[in-house]
FIRO-731211 format. One record per residue (C-alpha): x, y, z; residue in three letters. Coordinates in Angstrom, 1 decimal. Example, Ala and Ser with C-alpha at 12.3 -4.5 7.8 and 13.67 -1.06 7.14 Angstrom:
PT	east	north	up	kolti
PT	12.3	-4.5	7.8	ALA
PT	13.7	-1.1	7.1	SER
This chain:
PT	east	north	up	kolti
PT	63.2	53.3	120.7	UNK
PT	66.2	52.4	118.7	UNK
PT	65.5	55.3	116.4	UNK
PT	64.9	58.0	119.0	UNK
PT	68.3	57.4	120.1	UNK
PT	69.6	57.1	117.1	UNK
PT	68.4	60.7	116.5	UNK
PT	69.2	61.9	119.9	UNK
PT	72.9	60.7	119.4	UNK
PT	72.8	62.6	115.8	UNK
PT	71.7	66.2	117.3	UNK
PT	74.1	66.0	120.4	UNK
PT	77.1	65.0	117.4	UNK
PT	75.4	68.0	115.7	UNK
PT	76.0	70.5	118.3	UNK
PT	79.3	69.7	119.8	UNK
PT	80.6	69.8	115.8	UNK
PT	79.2	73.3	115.8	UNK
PT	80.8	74.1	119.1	UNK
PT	84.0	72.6	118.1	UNK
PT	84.0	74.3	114.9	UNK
PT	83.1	77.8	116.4	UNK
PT	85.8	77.2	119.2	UNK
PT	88.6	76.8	116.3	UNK
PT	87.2	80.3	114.9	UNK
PT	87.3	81.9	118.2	UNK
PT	91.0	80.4	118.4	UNK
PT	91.9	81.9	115.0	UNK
PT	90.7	85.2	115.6	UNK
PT	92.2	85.4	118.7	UNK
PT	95.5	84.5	117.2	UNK
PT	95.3	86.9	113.9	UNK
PT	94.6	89.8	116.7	UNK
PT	97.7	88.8	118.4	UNK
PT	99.7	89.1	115.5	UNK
PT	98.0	92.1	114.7	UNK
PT	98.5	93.7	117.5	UNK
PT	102.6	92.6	117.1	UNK
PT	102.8	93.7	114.0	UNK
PT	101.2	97.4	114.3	UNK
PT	103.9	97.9	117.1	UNK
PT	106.9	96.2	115.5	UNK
PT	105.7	99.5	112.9	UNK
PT	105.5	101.8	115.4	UNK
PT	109.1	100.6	117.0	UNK
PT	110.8	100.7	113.4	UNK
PT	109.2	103.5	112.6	UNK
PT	110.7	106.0	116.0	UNK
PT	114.2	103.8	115.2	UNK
PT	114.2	106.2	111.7	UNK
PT	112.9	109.2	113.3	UNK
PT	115.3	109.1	116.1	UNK
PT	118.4	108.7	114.0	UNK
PT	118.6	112.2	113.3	UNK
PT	116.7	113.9	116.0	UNK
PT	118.5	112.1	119.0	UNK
PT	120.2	114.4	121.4	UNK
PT	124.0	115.0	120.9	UNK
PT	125.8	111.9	122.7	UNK
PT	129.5	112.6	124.8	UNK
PT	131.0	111.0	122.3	UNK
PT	129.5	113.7	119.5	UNK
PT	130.1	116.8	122.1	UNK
PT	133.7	115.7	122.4	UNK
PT	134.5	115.4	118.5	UNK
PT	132.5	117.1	116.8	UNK
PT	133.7	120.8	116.7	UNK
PT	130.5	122.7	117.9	UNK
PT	130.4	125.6	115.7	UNK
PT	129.3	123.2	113.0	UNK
PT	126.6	121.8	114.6	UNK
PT	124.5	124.7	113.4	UNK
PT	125.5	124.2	110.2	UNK
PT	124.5	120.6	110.3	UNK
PT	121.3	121.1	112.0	UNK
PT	120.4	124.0	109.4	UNK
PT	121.2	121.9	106.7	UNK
PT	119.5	118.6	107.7	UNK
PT	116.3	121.0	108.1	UNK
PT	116.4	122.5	104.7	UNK
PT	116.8	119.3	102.8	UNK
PT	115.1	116.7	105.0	UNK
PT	117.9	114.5	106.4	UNK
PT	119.9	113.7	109.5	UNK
PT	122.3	116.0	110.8	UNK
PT	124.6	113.3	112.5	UNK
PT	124.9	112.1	109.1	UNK
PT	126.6	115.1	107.7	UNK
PT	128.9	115.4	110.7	UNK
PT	130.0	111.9	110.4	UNK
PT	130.6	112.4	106.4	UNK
PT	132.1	116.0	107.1	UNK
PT	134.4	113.8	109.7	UNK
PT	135.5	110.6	107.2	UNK
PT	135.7	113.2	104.2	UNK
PT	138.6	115.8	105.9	UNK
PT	138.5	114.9	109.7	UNK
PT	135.9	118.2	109.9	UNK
PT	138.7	120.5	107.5	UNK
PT	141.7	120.1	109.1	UNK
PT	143.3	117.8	106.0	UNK
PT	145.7	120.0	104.4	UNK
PT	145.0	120.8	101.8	UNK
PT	141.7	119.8	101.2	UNK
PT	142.1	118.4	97.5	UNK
PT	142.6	114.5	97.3	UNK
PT	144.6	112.8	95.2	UNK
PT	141.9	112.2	92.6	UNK
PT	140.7	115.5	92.4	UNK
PT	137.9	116.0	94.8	UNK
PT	137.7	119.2	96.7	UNK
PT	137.0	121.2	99.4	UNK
PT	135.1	120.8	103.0	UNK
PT	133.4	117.5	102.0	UNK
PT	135.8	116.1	99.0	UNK
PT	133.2	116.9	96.2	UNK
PT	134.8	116.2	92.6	UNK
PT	134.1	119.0	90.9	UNK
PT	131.6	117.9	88.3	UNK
PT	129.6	116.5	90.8	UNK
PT	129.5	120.5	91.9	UNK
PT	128.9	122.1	88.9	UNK
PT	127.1	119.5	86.9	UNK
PT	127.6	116.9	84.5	UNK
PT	126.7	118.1	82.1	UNK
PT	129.4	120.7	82.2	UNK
PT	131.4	121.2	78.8	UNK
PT	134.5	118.6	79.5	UNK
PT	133.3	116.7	82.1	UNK
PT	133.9	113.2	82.4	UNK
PT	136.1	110.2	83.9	UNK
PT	136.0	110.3	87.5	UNK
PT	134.9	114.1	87.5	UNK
PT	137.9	117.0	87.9	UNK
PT	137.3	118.7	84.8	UNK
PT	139.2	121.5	83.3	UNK
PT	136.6	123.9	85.3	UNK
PT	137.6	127.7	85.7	UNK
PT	137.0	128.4	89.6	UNK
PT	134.8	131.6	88.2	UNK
PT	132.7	129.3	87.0	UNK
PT	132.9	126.3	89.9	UNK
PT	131.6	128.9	92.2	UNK
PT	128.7	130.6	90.1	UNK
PT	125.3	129.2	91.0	UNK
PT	123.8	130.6	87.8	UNK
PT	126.2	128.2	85.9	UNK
PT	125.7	125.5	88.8	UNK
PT	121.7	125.6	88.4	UNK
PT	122.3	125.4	84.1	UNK
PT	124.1	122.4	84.5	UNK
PT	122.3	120.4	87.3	UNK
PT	125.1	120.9	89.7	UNK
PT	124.7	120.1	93.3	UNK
PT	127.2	123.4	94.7	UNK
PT	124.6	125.2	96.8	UNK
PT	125.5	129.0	97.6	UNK
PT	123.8	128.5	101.6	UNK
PT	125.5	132.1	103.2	UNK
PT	123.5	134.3	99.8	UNK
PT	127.3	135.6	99.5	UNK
PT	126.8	135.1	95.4	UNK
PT	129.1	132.2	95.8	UNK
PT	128.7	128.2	95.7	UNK
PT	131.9	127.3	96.4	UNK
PT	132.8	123.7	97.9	UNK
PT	136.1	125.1	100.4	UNK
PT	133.1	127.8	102.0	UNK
PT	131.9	125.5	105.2	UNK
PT	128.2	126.5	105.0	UNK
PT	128.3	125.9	101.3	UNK
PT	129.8	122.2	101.4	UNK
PT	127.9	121.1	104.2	UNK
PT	124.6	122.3	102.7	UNK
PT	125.6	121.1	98.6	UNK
PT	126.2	117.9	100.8	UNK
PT	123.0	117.8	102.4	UNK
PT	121.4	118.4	98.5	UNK
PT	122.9	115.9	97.5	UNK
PT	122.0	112.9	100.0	UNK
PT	118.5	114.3	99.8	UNK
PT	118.5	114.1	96.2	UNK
PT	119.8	110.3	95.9	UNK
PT	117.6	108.9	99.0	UNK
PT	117.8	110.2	102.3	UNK
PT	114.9	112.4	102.2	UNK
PT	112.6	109.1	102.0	UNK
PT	114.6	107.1	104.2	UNK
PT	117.1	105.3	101.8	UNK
PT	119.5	106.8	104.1	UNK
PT	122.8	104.0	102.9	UNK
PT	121.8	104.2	99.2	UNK
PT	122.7	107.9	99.3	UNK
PT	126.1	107.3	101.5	UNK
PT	126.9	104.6	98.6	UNK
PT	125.8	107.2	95.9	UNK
PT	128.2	109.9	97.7	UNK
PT	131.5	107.3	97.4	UNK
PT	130.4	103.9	95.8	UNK
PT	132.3	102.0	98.9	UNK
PT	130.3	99.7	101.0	UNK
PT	133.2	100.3	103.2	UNK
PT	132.7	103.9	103.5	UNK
PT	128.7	103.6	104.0	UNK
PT	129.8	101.4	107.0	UNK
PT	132.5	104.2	108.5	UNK
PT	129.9	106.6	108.0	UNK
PT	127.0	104.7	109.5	UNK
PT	129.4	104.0	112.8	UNK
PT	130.3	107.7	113.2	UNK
PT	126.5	109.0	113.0	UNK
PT	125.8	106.4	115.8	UNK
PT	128.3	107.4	117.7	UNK
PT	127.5	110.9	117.8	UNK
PT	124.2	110.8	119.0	UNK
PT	122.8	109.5	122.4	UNK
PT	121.1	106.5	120.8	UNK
PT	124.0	105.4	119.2	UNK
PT	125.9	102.3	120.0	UNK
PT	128.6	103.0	121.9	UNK
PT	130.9	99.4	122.7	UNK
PT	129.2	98.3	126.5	UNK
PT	127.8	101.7	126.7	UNK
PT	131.6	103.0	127.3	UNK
PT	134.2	105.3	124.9	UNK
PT	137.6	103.3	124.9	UNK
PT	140.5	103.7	127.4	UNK
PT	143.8	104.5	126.5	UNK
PT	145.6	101.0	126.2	UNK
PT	149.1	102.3	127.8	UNK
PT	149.3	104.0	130.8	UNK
PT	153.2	105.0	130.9	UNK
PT	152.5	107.2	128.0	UNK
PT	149.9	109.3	125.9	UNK
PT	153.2	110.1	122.8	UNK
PT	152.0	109.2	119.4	UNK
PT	155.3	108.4	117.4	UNK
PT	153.3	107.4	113.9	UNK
PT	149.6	108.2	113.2	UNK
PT	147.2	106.3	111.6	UNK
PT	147.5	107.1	107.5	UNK
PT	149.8	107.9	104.9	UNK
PT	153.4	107.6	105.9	UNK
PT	156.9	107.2	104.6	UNK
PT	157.7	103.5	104.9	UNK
PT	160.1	102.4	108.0	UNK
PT	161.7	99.8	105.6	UNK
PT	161.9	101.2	102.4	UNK
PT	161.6	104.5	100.3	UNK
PT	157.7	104.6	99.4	UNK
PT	155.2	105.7	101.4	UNK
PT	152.8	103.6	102.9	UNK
PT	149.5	103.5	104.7	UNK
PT	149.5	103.0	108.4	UNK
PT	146.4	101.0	109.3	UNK
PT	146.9	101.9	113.4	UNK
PT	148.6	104.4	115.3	UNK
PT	152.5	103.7	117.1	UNK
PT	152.4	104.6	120.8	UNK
PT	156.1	104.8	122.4	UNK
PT	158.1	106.7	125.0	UNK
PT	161.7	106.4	126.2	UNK
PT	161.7	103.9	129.1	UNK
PT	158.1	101.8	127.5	UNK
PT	159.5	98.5	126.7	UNK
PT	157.5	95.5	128.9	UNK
PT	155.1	97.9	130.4	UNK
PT	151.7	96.6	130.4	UNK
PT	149.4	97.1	127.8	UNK
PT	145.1	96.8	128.5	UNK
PT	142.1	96.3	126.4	UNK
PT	140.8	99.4	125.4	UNK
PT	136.9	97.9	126.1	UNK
PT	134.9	94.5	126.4	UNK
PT	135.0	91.9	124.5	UNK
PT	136.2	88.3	123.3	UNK
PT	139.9	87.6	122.1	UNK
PT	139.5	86.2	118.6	UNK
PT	143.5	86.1	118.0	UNK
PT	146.1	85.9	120.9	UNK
PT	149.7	84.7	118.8	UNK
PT	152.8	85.8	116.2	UNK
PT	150.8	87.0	112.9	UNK
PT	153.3	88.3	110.2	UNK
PT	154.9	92.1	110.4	UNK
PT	152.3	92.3	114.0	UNK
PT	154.9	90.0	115.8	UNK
PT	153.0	88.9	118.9	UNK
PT	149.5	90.2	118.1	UNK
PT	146.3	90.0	120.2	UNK
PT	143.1	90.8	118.3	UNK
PT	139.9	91.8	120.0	UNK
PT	136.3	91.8	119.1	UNK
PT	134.1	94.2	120.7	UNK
PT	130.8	93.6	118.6	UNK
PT	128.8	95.7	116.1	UNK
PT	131.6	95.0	113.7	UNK
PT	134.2	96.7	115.9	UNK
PT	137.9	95.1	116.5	UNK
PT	141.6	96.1	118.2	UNK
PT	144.4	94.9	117.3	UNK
PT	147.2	95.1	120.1	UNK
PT	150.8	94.4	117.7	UNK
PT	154.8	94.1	118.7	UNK
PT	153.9	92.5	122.1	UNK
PT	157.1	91.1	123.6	UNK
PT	154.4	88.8	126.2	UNK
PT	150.8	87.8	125.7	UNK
PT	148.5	87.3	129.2	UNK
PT	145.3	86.4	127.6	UNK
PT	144.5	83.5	124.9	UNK
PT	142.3	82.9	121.8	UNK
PT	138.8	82.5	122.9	UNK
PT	138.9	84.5	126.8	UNK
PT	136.7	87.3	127.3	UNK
PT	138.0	90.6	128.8	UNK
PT	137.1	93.1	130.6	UNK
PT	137.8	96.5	129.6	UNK
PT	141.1	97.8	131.3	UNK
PT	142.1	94.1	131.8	UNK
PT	145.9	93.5	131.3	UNK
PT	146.2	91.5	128.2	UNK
PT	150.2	91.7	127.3	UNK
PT	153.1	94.0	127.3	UNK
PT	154.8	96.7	125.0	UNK
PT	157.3	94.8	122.8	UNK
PT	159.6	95.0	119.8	UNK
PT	158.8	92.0	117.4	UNK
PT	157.6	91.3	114.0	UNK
PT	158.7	94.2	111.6	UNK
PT	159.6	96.5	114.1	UNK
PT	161.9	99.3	114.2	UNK
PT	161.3	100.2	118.3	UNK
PT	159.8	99.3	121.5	UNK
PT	156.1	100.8	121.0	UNK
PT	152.4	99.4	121.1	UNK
PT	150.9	99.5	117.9	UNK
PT	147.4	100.1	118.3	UNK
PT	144.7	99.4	115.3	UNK
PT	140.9	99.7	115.1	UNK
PT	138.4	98.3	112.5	UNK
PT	135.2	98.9	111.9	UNK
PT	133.9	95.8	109.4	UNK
PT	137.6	95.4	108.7	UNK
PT	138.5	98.2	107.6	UNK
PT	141.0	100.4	109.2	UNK
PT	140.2	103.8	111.0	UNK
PT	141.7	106.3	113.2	UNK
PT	141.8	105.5	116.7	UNK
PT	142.1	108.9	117.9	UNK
PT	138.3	109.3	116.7	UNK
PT	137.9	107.5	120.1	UNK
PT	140.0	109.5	122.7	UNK
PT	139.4	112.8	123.7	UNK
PT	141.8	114.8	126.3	UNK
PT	144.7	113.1	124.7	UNK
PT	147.5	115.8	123.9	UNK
PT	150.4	115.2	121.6	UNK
């Protein structure tokens, strides 16, 4: 008797083992499906993020900036050579604020619509070329796509006018094109080609920041373009860039823009968007400083306050009143000094205001 239990106690051990054991395998299949299933449409988001980049609809931001007899141009271009069109605008935009730098030559020698160095243009391989890239290049033969095409240029000759020349619009915007194409953006490696135009991480960023911006799916701080910060007055005494040095002889570069008017001293000053104070004190030549982050890598910086109404660690609302217009630090005025940065690095703020006459 002893026995038959024994062996009725072994079969039932027997079977609930094997149901066990085929439970756990049901259990693990499930769970590999789940993550299957995640995983196909973690693809299939990633993969519309890339495809959208360039195809997304023109955002306000992009209508109000971007001057719109180029966008024909850019789209044209992007076509032809397999990469995003808001990435041309926002490179045409950082190279010469879309050609209105006068003149378009920079100081180390690059030229025309989209700052090309002129062995980049013609090619390397050019008799004479070297360094950084000017060259002692005749402009008969800068502009001569026979010579271009013998020496690997990237100058592209896009209007069939018998010209490649980098200060003709069409031919700039479409040698650019080539040449992202050429060093990654074609198969996606859309920042190694930005690098490969300017070998600056800083630049990749600026020009990453403007293509979002200037599409609809691009991030935009709280969904909102920035508010002027003074309301007494829209007068810009001293744009953001090169200047001549308030306190000395030399020129300098102005990181920010100076807003004044007779009449502006202790009127209020407001955040130009949302966001969290990171700085609210006396910092050097700022004087009475309040620094703002706003996210995605994007700061203001609100200098020469005479009062601060906000501290180190508040959140604010955009259009909140955060200080007044004042005179201190290194200071030659009453005036708001207004600065933006984008990973740190100082850019225009009048990329972000539209309607604003001077």
């Amino acid at each position: 008797m002893k026995e038959v239990i024994d062996i009725g106690v072994n079969l039932l051990t027997w079977k609930y083992k094997k149901l066990i054991t085929l439970s756990i395998l049901i259990f693990i299949l499930c769970i590999g499906a789940m993550f299957g299933i995640l995983f196909l449409m973690a693809g299939t988001l990633n993969s519309n993020v890339k495809i959208g980049y360039g195809d997304a609809t023109i955002s306000e931001i992009g209508e109000a900036q971007i001057p719109s007899q180029y966008i024909p141009i850019y789209k044209a271009a992007a076509e032809k050579y397999d990469v995003p069109w808001n990435i041309l605008a926002a490179e045409h935009r950082v190279e010469t604020r879309f050609s209105t730098m006068d003149p378009m030559i920079s100081p180390v020698g690059a030229v025309g619509h989209l700052q090309f160095m002129p062995c980049t243009w013609i090619g390397w391989s050019y008799p004479g070329c070297s360094g950084l890239g000017q060259g002692n290049i005749p402009n008969s033969d800068l502009i001569n796509p026979a010579i271009i095409k013998k020496y690997g240029g990237y100058g592209v000759d896009a209007n069939n006018d018998g010209k490649a020349d980098p200060f003709d619009l069409e031919d700039a915007i479409f040698s650019s094109a080539k040449y992202l194409s050429k060093n990654g953006a074609s198969s996606g490696n859309i920042e190694k080609a930005i690098y490969a135009y300017n070998h600056s991480q800083s630049y990749v960023n600026e020009v990453l920041h403007f293509a979002e911006l200037y599409v609809s799916a691009g991030v935009v701080i709280g969904g909102e373009k920035f508010i002027w910060p003074v309301k007494y007055t829209t007068n810009i005494t001293s744009p953001f860039g090169s200047r001549e040095d308030p306190f000395g002889n030399e020129s300098e570069f102005h990181k920010g823009m100076d807003i004044s008017a007779p009449g502006i001293a202790g009127k209020t000053v407001y955040a130009i968007a949302d966001g969290k104070v990171t700085y609210a004190g006396p910092m050097n030549g700022y004087g009475n400083v309040i620094i703002i982050n706003h996210g995605n890598g994007i700061e203001s910086r609100y200098g020469h306050l005479s009062k601060i109404k906000t501290e180190t660690g508040k959140k604010v609302d955009q259009g909140q009143k955060i200080g007044n217009v004042g005179n201190t630090g290194q200071s030659t005025g009453y005036h708001l000094h207004l600065e933006i940065r984008i990973n740190d690095k100082p850019v225009d703020p009048m990329n972000y205001y539209r309607d604003i006459n001077n």
